[in-house]
N, CA, C and O atoms as a GROMACS GRO file, in nm:
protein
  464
    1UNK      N    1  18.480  14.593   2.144
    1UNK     CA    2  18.566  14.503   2.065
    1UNK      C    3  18.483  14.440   1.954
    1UNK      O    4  18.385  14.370   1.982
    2UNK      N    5  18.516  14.461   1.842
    2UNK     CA    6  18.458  14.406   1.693
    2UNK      C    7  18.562  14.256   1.652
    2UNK      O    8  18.684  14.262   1.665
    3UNK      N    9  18.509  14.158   1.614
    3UNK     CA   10  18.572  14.036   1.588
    3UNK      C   11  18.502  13.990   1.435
    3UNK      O   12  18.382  13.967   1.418
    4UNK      N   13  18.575  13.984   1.362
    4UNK     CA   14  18.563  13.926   1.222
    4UNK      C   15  18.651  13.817   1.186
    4UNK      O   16  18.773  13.819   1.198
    5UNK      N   17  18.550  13.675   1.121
    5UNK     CA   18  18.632  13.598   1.100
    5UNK      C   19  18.713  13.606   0.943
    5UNK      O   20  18.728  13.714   0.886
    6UNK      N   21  18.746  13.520   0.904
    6UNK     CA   22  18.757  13.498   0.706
    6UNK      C   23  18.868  13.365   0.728
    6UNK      O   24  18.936  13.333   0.825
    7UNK      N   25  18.854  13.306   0.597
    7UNK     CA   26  18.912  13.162   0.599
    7UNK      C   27  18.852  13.051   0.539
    7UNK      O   28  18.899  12.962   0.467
    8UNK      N   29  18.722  13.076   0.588
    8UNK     CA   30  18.663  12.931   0.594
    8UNK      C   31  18.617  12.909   0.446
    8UNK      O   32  18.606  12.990   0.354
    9UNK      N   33  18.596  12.792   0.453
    9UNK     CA   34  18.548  12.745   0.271
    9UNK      C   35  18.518  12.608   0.258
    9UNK      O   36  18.485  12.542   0.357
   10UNK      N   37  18.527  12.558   0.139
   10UNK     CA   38  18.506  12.418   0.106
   10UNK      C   39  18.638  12.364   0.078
   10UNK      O   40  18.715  12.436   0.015
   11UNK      N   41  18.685  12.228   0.120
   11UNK     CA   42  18.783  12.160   0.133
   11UNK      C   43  18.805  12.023   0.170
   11UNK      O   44  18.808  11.978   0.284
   12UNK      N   45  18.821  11.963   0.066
   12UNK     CA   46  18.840  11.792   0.089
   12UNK      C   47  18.888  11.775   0.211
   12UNK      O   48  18.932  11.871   0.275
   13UNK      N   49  18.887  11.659   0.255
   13UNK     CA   50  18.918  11.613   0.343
   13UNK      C   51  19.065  11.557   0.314
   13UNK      O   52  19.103  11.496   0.213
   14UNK      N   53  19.153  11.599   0.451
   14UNK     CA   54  19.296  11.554   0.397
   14UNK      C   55  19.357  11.739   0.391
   14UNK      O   56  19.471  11.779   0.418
   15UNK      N   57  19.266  11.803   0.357
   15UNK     CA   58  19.331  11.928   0.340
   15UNK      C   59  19.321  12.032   0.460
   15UNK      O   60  19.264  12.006   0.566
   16UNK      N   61  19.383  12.152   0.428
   16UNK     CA   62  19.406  12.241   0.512
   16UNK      C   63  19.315  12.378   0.472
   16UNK      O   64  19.277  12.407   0.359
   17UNK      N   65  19.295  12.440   0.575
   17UNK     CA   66  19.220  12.589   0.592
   17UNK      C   67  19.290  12.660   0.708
   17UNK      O   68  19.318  12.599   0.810
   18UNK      N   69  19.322  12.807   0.689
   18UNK     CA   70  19.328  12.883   0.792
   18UNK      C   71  19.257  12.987   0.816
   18UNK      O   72  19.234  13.079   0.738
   19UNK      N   73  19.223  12.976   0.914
   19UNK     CA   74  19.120  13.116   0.948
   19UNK      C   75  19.162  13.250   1.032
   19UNK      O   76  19.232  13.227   1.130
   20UNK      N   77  19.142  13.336   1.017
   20UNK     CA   78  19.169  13.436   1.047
   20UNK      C   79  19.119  13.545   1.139
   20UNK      O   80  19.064  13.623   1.062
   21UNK      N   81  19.111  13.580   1.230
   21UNK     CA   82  19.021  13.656   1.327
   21UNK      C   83  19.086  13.825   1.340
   21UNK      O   84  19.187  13.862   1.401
   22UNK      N   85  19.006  13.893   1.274
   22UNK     CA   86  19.092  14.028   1.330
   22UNK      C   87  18.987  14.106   1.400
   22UNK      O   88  18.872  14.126   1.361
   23UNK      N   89  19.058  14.159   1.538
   23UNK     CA   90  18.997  14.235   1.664
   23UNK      C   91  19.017  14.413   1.578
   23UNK      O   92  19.089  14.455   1.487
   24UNK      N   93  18.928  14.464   1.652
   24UNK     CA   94  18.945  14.616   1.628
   24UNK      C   95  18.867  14.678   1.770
   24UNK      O   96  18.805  14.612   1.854
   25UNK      N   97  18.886  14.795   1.770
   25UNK     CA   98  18.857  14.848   1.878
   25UNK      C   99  18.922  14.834   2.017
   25UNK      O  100  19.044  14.846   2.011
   26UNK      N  101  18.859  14.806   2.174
   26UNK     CA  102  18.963  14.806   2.271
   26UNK      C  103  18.985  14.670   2.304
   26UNK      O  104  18.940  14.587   2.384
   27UNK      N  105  19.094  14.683   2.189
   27UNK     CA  106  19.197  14.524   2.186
   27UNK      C  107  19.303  14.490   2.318
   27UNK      O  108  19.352  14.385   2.360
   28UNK      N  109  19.312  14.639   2.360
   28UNK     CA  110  19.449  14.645   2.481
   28UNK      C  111  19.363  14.577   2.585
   28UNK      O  112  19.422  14.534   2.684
   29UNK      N  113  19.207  14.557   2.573
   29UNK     CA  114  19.124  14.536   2.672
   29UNK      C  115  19.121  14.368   2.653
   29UNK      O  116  19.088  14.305   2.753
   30UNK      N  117  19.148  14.301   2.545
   30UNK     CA  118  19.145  14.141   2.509
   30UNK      C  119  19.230  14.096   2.628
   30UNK      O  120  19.331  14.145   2.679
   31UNK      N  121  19.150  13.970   2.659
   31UNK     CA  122  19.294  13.899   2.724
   31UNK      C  123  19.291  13.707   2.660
   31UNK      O  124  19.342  13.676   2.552
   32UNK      N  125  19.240  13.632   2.727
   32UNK     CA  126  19.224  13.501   2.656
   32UNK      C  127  19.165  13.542   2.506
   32UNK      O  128  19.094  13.638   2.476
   33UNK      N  129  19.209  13.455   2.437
   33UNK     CA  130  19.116  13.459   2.303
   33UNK      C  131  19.072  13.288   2.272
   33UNK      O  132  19.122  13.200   2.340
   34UNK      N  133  18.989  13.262   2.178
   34UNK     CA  134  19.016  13.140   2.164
   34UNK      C  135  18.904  13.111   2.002
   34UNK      O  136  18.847  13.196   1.935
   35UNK      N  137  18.906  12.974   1.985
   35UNK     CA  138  18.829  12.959   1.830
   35UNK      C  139  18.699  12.836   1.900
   35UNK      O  140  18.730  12.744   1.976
   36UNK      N  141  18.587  12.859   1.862
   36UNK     CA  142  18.439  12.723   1.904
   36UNK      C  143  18.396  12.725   1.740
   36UNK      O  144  18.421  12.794   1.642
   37UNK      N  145  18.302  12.587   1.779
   37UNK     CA  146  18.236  12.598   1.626
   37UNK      C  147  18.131  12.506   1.695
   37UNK      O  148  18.122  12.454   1.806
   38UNK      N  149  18.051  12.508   1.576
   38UNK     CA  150  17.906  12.498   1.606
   38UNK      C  151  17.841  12.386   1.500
   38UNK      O  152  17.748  12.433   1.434
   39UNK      N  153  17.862  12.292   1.482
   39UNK     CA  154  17.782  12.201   1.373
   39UNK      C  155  17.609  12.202   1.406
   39UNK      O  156  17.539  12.240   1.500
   40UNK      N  157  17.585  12.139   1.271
   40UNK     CA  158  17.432  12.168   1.259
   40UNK      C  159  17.388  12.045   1.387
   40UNK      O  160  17.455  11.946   1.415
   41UNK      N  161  17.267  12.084   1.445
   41UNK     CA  162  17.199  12.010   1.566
   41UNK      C  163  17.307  11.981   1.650
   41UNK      O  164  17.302  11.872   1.707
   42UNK      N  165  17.421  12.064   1.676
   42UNK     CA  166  17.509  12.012   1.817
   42UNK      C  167  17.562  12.169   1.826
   42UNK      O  168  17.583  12.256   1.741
   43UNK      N  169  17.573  12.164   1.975
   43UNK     CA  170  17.612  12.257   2.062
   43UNK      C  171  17.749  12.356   2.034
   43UNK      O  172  17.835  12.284   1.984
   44UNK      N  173  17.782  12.449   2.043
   44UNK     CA  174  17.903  12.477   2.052
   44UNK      C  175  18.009  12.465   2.108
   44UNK      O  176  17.986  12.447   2.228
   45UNK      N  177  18.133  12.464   2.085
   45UNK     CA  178  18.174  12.383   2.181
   45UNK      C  179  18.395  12.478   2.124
   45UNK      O  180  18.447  12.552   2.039
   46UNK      N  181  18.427  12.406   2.235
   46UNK     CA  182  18.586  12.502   2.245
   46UNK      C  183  18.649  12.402   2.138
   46UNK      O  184  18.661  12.281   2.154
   47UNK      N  185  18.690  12.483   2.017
   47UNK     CA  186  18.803  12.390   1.962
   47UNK      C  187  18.970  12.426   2.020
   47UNK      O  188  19.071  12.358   2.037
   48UNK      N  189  18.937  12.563   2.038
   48UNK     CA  190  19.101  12.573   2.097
   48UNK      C  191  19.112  12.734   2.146
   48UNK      O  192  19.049  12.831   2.104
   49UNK      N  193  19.229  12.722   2.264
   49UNK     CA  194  19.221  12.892   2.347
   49UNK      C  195  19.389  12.909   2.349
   49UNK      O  196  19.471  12.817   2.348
   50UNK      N  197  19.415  13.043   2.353
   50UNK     CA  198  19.558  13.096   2.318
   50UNK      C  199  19.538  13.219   2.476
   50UNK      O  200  19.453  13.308   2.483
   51UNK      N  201  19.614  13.196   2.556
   51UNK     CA  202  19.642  13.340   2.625
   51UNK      C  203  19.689  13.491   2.570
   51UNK      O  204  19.722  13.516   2.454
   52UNK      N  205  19.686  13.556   2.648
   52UNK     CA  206  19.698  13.686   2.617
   52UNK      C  207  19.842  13.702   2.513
   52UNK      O  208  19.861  13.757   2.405
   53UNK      N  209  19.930  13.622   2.608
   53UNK     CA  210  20.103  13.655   2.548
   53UNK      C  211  20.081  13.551   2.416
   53UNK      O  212  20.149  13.585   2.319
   54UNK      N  213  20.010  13.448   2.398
   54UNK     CA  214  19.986  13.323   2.305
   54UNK      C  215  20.091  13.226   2.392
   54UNK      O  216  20.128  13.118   2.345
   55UNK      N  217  20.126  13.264   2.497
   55UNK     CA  218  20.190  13.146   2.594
   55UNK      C  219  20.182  12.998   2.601
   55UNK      O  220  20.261  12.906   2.578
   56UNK      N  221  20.055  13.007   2.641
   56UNK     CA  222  19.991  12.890   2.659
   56UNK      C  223  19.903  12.869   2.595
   56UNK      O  224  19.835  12.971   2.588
   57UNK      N  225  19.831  12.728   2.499
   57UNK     CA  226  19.754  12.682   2.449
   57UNK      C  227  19.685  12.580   2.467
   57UNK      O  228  19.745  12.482   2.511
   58UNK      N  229  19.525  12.565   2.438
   58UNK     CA  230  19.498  12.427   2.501
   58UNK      C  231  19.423  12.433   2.326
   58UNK      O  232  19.423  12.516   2.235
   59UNK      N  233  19.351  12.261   2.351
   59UNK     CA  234  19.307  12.186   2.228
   59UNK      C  235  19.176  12.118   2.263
   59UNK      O  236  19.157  12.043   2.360
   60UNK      N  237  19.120  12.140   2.205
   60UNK     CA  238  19.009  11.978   2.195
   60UNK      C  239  19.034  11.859   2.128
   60UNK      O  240  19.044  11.841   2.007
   61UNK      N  241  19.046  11.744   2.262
   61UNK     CA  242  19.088  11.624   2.213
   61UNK      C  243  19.050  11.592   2.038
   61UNK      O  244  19.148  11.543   1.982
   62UNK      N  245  18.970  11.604   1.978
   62UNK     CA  246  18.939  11.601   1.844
   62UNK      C  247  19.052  11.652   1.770
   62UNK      O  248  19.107  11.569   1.698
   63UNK      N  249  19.103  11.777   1.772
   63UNK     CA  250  19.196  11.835   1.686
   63UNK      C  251  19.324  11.881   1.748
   63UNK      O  252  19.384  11.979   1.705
   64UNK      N  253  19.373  11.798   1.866
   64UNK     CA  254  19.494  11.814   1.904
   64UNK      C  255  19.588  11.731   1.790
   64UNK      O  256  19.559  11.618   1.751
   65UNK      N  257  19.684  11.796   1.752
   65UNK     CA  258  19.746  11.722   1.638
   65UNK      C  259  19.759  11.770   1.496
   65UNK      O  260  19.857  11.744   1.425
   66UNK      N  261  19.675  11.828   1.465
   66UNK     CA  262  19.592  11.867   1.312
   66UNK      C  263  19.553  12.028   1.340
   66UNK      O  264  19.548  12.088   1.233
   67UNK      N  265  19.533  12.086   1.419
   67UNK     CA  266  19.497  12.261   1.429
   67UNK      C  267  19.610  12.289   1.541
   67UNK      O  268  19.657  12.223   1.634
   68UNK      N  269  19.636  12.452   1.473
   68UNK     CA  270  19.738  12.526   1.581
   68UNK      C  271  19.642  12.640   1.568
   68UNK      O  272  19.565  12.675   1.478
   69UNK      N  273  19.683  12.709   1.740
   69UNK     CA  274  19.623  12.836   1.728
   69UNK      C  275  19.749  12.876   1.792
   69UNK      O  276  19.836  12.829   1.865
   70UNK      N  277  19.704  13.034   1.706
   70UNK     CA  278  19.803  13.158   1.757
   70UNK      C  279  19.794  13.285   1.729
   70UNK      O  280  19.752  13.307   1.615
   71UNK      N  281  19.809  13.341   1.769
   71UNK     CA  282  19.838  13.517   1.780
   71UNK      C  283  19.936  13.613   1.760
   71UNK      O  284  20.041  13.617   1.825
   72UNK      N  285  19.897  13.708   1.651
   72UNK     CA  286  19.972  13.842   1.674
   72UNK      C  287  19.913  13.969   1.702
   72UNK      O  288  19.851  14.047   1.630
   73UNK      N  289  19.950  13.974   1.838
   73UNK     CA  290  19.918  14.106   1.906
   73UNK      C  291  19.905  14.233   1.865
   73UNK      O  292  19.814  14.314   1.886
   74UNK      N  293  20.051  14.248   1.774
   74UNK     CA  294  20.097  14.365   1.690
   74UNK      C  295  19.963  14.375   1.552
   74UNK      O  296  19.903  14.467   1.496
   75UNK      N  297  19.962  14.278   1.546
   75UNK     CA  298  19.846  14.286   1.422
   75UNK      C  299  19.688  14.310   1.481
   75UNK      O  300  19.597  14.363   1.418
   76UNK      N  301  19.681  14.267   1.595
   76UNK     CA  302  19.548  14.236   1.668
   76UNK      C  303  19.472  14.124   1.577
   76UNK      O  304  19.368  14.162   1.524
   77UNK      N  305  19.498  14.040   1.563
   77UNK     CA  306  19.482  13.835   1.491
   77UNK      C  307  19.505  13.776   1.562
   77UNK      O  308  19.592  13.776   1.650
   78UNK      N  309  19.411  13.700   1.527
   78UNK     CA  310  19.458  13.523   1.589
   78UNK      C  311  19.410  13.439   1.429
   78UNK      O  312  19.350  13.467   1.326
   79UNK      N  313  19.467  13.349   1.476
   79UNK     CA  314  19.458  13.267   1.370
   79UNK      C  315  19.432  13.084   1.401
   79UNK      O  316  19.455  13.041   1.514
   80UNK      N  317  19.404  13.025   1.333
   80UNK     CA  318  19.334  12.856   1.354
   80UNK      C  319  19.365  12.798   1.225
   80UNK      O  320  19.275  12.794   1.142
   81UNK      N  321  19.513  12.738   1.188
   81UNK     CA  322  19.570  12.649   1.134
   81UNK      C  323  19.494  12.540   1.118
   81UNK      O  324  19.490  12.472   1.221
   82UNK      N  325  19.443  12.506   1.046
   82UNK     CA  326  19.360  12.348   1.018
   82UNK      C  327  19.365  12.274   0.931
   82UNK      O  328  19.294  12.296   0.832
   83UNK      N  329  19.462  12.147   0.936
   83UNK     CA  330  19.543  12.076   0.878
   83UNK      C  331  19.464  11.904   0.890
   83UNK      O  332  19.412  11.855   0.990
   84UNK      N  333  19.476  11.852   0.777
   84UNK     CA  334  19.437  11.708   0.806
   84UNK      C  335  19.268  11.709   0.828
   84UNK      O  336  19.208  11.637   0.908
   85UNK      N  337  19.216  11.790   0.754
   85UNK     CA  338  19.050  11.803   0.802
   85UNK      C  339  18.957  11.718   0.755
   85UNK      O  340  18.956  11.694   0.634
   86UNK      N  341  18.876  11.665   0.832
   86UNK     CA  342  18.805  11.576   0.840
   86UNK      C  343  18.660  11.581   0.800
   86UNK      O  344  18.650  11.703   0.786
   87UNK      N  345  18.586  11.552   0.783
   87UNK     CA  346  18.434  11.538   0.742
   87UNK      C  347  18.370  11.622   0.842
   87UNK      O  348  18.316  11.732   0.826
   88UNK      N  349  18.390  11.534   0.977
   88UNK     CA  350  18.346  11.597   1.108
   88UNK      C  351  18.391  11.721   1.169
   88UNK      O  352  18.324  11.770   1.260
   89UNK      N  353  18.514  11.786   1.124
   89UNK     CA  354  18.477  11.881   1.164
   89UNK      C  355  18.428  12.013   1.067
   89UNK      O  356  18.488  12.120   1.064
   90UNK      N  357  18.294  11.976   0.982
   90UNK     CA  358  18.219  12.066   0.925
   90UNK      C  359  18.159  12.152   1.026
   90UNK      O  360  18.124  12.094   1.129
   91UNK      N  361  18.139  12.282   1.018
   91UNK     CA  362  18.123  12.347   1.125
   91UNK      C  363  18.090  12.503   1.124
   91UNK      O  364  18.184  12.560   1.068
   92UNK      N  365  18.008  12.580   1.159
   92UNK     CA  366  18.042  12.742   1.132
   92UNK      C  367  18.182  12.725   1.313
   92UNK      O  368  18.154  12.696   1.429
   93UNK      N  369  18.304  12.756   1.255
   93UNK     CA  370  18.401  12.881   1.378
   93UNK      C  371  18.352  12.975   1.386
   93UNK      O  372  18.272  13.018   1.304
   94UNK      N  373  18.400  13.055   1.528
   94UNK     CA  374  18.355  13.144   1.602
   94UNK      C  375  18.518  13.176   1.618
   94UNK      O  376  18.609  13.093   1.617
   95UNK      N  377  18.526  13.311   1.632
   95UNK     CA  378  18.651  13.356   1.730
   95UNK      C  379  18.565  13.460   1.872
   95UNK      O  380  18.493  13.560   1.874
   96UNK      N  381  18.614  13.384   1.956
   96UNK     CA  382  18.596  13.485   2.063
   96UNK      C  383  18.732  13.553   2.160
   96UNK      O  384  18.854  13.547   2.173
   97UNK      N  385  18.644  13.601   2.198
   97UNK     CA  386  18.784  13.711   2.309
   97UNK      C  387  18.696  13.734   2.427
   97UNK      O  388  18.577  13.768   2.428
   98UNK      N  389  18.783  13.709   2.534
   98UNK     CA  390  18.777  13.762   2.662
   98UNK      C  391  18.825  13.870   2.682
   98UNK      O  392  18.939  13.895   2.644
   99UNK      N  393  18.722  13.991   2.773
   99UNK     CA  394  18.750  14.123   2.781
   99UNK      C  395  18.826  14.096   2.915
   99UNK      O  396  18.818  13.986   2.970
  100UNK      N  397  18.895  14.190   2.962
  100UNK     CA  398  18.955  14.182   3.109
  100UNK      C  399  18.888  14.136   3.226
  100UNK      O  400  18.922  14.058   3.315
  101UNK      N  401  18.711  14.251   3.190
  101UNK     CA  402  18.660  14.291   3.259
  101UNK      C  403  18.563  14.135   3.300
  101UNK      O  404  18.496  14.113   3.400
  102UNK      N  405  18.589  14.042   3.176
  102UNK     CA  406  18.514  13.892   3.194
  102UNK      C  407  18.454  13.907   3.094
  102UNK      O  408  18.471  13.801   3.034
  103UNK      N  409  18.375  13.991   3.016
  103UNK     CA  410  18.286  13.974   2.901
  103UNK      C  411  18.340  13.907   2.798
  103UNK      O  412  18.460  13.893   2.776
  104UNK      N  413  18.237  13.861   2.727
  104UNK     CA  414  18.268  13.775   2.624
  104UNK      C  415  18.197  13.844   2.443
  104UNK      O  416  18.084  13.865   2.401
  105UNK      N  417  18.345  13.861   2.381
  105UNK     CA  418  18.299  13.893   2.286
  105UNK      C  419  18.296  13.799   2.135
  105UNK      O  420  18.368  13.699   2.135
  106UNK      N  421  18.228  13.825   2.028
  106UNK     CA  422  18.182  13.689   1.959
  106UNK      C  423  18.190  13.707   1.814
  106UNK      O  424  18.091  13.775   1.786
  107UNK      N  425  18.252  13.684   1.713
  107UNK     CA  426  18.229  13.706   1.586
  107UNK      C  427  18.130  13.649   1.504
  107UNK      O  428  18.082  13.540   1.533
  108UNK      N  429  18.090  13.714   1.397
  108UNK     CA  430  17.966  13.644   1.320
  108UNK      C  431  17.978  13.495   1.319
  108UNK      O  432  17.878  13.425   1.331
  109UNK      N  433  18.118  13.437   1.303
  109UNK     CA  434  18.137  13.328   1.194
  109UNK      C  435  18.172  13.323   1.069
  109UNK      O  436  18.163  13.419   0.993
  110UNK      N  437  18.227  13.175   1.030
  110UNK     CA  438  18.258  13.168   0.917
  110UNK      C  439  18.264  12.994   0.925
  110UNK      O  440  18.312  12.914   1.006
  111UNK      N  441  18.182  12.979   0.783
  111UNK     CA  442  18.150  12.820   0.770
  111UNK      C  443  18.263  12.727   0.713
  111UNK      O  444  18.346  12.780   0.638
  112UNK      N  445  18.272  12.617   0.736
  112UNK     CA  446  18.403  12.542   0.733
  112UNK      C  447  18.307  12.394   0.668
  112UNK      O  448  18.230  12.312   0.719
  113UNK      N  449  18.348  12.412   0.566
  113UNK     CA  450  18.292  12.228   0.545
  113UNK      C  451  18.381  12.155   0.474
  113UNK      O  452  18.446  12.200   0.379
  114UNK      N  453  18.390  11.998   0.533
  114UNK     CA  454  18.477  11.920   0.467
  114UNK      C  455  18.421  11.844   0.364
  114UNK      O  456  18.307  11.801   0.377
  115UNK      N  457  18.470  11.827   0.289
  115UNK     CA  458  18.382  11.700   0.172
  115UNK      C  459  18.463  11.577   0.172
  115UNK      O  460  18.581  11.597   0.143
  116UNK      N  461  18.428  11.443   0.198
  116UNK     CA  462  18.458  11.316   0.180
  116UNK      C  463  18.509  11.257   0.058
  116UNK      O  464  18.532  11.137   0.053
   0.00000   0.00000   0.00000
């Protein structure tokens, strides 16, 4: 499974970005997917996870409110709506995917910064 992000950029704060994740390869093999990001000197960490069907979604208290995630299967995408963005969350995103089998697969990234 190959994961590429695109989206990210420079953007006041107050504004919106969407990012884009497209899977290739054995996608029938994806099951959770979800979006982390990584600021400079801090850890990575879950901004948000979509199930297989995009059923169910969870959030990180930070951007519950202001980011949607979701999926099209048919396309093999997910996507990370990011609305109302803040200083703090400057960040390289990650899209990852869970293989069936448990593995974890990881995209380069793509950098996200807000300006004040």
């Amino acid at each position: 499974v190959q994961l590429v992000e695109s989206g990210g950029g420079l953007v006041q704060a107050g504004g919106s970005l969407r990012l884009s994740c497209a899977a290739s390869g054995s996608t029938f093999s994806i099951n959770a997917m979800g979006w982390y990001r990584q600021a400079p000197g801090k850890q990575r960490e879950l901004v948000a996870g979509i199930t297989s069907g995009g059923g169910i979604t969870n959030y990180a208290d930070s951007v519950k409110g202001r980011f949607t995630i979701s999926r099209d299967n048919a396309k093999n995408t997910m996507y990370l709506q990011m609305n109302s963005l803040k200083p703090e969350d400057t960040a390289v995103y990650y899209c990852n995917a869970i293989h069936i089998a448990g593995v974890d697969y990881w995209g380069q990234g793509t950098q996200v910064t807000v300006s004040s």
